[in-house]
VMD Tcl script that draws the C-alpha trace (Angstrom):
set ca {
  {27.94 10.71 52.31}
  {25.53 12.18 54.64}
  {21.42 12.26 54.28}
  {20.83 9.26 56.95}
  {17.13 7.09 55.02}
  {16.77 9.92 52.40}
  {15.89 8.92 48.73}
  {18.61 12.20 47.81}
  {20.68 14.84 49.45}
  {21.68 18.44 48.22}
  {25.16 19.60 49.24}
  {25.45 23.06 49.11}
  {29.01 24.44 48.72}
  {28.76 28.14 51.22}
  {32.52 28.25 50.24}
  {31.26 28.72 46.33}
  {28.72 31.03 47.26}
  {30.89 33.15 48.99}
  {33.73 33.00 46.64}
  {31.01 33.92 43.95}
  {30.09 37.01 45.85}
  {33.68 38.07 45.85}
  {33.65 38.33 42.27}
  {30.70 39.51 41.85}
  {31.81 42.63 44.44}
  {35.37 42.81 42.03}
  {33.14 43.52 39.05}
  {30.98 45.78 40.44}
  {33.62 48.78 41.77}
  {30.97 51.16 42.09}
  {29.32 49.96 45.19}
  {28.29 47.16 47.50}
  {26.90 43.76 46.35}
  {24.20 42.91 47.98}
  {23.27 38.73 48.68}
  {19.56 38.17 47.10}
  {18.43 35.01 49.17}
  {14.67 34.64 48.03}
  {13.29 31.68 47.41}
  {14.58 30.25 50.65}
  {17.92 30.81 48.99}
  {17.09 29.38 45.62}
  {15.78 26.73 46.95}
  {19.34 26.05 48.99}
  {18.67 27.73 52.43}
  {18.62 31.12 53.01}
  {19.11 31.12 56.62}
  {23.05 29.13 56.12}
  {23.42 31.11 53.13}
  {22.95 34.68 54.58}
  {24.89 33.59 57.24}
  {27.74 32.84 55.31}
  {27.66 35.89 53.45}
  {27.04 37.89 56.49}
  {30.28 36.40 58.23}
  {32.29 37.62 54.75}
  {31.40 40.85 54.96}
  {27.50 41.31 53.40}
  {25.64 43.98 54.54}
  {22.90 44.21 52.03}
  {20.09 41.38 51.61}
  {17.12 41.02 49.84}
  {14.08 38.61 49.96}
  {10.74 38.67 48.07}
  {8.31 38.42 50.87}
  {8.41 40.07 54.50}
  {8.14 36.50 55.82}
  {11.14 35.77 54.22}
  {12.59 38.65 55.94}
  {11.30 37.66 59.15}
  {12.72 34.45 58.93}
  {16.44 35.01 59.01}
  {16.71 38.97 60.90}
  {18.40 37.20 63.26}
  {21.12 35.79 61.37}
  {21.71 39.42 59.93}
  {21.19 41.49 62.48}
  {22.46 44.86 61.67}
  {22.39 44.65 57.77}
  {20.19 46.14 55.61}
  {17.36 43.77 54.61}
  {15.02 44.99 52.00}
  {11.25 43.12 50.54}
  {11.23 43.25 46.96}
  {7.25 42.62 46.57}
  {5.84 45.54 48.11}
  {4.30 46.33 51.01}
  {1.21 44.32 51.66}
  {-1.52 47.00 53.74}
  {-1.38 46.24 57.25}
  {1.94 45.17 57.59}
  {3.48 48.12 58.08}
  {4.72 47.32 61.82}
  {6.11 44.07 61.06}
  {8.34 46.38 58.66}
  {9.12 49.08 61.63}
  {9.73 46.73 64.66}
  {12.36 44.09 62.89}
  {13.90 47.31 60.70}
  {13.03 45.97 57.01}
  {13.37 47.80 53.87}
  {10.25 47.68 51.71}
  {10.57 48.67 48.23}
  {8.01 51.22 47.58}
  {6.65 50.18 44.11}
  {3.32 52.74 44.10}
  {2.22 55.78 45.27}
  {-0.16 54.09 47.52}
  {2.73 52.13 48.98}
  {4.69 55.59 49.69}
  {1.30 56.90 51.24}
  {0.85 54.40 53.94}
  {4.68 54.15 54.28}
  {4.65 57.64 55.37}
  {2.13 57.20 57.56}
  {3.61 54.64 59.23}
  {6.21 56.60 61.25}
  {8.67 59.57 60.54}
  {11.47 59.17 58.43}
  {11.49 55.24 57.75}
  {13.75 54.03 55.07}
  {13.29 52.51 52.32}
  {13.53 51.80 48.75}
  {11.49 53.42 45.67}
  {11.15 50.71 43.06}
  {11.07 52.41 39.42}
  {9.48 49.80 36.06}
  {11.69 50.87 33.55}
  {9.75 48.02 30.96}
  {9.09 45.12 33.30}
  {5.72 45.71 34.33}
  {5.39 43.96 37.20}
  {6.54 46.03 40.23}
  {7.33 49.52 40.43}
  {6.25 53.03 39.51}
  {4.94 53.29 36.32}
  {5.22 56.80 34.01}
  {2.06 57.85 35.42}
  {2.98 57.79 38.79}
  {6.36 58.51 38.33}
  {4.88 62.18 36.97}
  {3.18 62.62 39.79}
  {6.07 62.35 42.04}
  {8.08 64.86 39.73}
  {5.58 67.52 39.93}
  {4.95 66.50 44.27}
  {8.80 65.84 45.56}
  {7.06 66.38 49.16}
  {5.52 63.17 48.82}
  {8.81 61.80 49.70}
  {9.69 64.25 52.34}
  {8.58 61.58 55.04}
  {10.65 58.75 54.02}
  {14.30 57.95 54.17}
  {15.15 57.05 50.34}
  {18.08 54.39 51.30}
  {18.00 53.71 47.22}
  {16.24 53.91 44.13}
  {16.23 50.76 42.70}
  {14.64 49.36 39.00}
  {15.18 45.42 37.60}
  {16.02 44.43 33.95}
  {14.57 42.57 31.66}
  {16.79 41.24 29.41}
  {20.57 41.45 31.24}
  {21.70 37.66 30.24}
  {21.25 38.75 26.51}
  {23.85 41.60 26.39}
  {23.42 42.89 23.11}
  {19.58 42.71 23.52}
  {18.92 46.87 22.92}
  {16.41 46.53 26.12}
  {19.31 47.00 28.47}
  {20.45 50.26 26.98}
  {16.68 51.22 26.77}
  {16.35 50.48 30.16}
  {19.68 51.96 31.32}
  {18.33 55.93 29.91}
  {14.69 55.35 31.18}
  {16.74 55.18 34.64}
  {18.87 57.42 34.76}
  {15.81 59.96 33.47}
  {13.53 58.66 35.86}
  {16.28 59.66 39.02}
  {16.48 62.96 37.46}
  {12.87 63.59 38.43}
  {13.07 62.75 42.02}
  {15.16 63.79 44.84}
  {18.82 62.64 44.86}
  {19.25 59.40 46.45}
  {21.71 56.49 46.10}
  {20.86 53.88 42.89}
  {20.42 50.26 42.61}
  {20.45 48.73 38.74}
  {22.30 45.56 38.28}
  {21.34 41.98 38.45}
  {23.22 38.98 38.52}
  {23.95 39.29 34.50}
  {23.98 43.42 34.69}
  {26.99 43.07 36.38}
  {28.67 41.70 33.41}
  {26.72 44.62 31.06}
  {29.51 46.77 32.05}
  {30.42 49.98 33.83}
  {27.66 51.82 32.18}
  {25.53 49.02 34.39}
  {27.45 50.04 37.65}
  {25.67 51.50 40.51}
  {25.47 52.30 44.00}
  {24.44 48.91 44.80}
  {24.47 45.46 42.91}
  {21.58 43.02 43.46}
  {22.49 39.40 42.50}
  {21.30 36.28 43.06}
  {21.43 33.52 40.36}
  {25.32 33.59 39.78}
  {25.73 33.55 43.62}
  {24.50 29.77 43.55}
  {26.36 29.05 40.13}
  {23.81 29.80 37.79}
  {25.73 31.22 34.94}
  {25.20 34.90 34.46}
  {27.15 34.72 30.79}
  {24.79 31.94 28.77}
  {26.78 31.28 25.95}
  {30.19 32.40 27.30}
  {32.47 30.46 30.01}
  {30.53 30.35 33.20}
  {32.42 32.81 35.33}
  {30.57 31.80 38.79}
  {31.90 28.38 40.65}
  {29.55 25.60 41.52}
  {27.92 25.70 44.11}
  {25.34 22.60 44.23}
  {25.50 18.91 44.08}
  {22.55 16.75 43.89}
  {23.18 12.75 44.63}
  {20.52 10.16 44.65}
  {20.58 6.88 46.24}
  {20.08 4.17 44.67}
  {17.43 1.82 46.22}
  {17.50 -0.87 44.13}
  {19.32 -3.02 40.90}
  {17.73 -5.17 38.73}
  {18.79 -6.92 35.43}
  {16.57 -7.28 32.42}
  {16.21 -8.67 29.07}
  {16.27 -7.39 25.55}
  {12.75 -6.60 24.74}
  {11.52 -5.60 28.70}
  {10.24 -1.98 29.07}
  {10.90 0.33 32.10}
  {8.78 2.83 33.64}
  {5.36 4.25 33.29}
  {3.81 3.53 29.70}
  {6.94 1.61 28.59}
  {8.38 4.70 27.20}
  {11.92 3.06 26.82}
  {12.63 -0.66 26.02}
  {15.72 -2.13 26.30}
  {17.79 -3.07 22.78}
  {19.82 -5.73 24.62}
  {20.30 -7.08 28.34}
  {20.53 -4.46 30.45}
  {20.85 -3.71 33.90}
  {18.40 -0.94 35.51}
  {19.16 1.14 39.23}
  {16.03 2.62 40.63}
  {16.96 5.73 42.57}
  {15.06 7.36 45.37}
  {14.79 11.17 43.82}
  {11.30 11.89 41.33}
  {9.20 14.63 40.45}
  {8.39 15.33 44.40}
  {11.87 16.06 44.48}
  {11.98 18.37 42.28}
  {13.76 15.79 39.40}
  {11.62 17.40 36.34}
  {9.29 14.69 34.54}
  {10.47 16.80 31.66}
  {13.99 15.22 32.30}
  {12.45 11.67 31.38}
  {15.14 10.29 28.53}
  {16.80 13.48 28.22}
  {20.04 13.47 30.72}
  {22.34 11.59 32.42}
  {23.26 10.79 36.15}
  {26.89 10.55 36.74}
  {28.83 7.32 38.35}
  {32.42 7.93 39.23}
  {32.70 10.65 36.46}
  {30.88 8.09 34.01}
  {27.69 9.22 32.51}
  {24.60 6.35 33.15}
  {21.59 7.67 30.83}
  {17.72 8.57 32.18}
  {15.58 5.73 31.04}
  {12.17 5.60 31.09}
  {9.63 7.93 32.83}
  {11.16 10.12 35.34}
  {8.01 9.26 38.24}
  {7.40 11.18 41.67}
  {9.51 9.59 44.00}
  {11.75 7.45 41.44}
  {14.16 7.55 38.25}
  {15.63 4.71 36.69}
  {19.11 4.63 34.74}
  {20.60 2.39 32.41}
  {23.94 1.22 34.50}
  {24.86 -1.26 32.16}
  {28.58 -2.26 32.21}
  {28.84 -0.01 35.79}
  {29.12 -3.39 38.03}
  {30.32 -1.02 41.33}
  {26.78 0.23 41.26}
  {24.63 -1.58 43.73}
  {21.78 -0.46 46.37}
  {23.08 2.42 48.57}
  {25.47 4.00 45.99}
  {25.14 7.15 44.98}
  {24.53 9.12 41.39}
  {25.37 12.46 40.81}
  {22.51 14.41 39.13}
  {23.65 17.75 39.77}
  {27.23 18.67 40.48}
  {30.66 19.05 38.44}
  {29.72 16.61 35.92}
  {26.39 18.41 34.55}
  {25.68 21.74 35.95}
  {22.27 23.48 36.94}
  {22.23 25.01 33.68}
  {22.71 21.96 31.77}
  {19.74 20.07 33.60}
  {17.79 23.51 33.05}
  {18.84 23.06 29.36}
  {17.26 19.03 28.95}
  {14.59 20.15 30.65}
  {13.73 23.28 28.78}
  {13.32 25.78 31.43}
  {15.96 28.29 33.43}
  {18.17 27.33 36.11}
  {16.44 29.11 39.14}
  {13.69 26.87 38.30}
  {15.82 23.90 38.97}
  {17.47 24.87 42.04}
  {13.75 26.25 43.80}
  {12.28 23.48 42.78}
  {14.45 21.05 45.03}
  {11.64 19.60 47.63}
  {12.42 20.50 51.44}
  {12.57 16.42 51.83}
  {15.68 16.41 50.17}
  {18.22 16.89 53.09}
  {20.47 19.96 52.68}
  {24.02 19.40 53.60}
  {26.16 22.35 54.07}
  {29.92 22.63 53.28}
  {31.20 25.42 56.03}
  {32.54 28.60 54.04}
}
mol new
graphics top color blue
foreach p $ca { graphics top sphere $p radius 0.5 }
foreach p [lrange $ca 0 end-1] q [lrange $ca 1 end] { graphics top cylinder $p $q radius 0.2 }
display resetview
């Protein structure tokens, strides 16, 4: 076990994330997958990551921010690499000199695109019902009736995002699925981009030109409800730092939310709330010993969690816990803690080593 003083370490499994993408590519037959590594990767480092993906065969990234884009050109030289958010006014040249995509989202983005240089690429970002990013039907009409609007840009993709993929019989996908295919009727013929990480599993009606995934890359299940067809790809071990035995009747943590029914022997481990380790997850999960579940007691605090290791006598300072790994997924700490995976997984602090296993 590697992380040298640290209260926790995150191994990240680049053989899983690459295996993912493989699957992801077999489901999607109708054109490339592309490797979404915002978020610093989900949280899991997108530099190793694209790397990884890049040395399998990836040609297609996408980030949120051009800084994120910035950040790991290098390590994909020649593929395309495309901004999700927009582009920001005045940093148009950043775009141009480091050849990144931005996804045109208004027509005051495609205005200063164009006048940027001849013929750049990039991406025209449709809202089919997200409302967030995109073209909306007013501007969208506009571009019908003015196709020479677009005459100055090379259209690598037309791209929209859906709302509701995880929830496949949710009627929003279908919805969504026409207001696309009308919208790329209006505008010149380019190549499309439609499904997420769960639109990939919508079907072949959800196929397209190019696939944009990113949860089920790092294991997040695109299927809820169904066998998770993506492998794990993250383990999360905390140290313990200390043991200590107490008596029936003693309380542990902040406000003596938990209080021992009977003798019981306590391990204070070095991963809290800074860590990303959810206060929401106070009394609601497990770490994992050996396979064994030890239960959450008491407040989960910034730097520290405590668990219950009764009758777990190997356990001693400078063991290890599993919170996140093959005994209890991202999606079933996401679960205790009422939120989504990708919240999990970005929230892991940057003081929590990463360790990478080589794909």
């Amino acid at each position: 076990m590697r992380g040298n003083a640290a209260g926790g370490v995150v191994h990240v499994d680049l053989t899983a994330i690459v295996g993912n993408w493989r699957l992801l590519c077999a489901r999607h037959p109708s054109g490339p997958v592309a490797g979404v590594v915002k978020g610093d990767g989900y949280g899991l480092g997108a530099g190793p990551i694209a790397r990884a993906l890049y040395d399998a065969g990836c040609r297609h990234f996408f980030v949120a921010l051009l800084d994120e884009a910035l950040a790991i050109r290098k390590v994909v030289p020649d593929a395309m690499l495309g901004v999700l958010g927009g582009l920001i006014p005045g940093s148009e040249a950043d775009y141009v000199a480091h050849g990144i995509v931005p996804a045109l989202g208004s027509l005051a983005e495609i205005d200063a695109w164009t006048a940027a240089g001849p013929r750049l690429p990039a991406i025209l970002h449709i809202d089919t019902g997200m409302a967030r990013l995109g073209l909306d039907a007013r501007e969208l009409a506009v571009l019908r009736q003015d196709h020479a609007r677009l005459a100055g840009i090379e259209l690598r993709y037309i791209m929209t995002h859906l709302v509701s993929s995880e929830a496949a019989h949710d009627p929003l996908n279908q919805c969504q699925r026409r207001r696309f295919a009308e919208a790329c009727a209006m505008l010149p013929p380019a190549p499309r981009s439609f499904a997420n990480s769960s639109g990939i599993f919508l079907g072949e009606d959800f196929g397209s030109d190019l696939a944009r995934p990113g949860a089920a890359l790092y294991g997040i299940s695109p299927t809820p409800g169904q066998p998770n067809p993506m492998r794990p790809a993250v383990r999360l071990m905390a140290r313990v730092l200390s043991v200590r035995d107490i008596p029936a009747g003693a309380s542990v943590g902040y406000n003596a939310t938990w209080t021992a029914a009977r003798p019981s022997r306590i391990a204070t481990t070095g991963v809290g709330y800074a860590d990303g380790w959810h206060r929401a997850l106070s009394g609601r999960c497990n770490a994992f010993f050996d396979g064994a579940p030890v239960p959450l007691v008491g407040r989960v605090s910034m730097d520290l969690t405590t668990f219950d290791i009764t009758g777990h006598p190997a356990i001693a300072p400078g063991a290890w816990l599993e919170l996140l790994g093959p005994h209890q997924t991202v999606d079933d700490v996401a679960a205790a803690a009422g939120t989504n995976g990708y919240e999990i997984l970005t929230s892991l602090a940057l003081r929590l080593p990463r360790v990478y296993e080589a794909a």
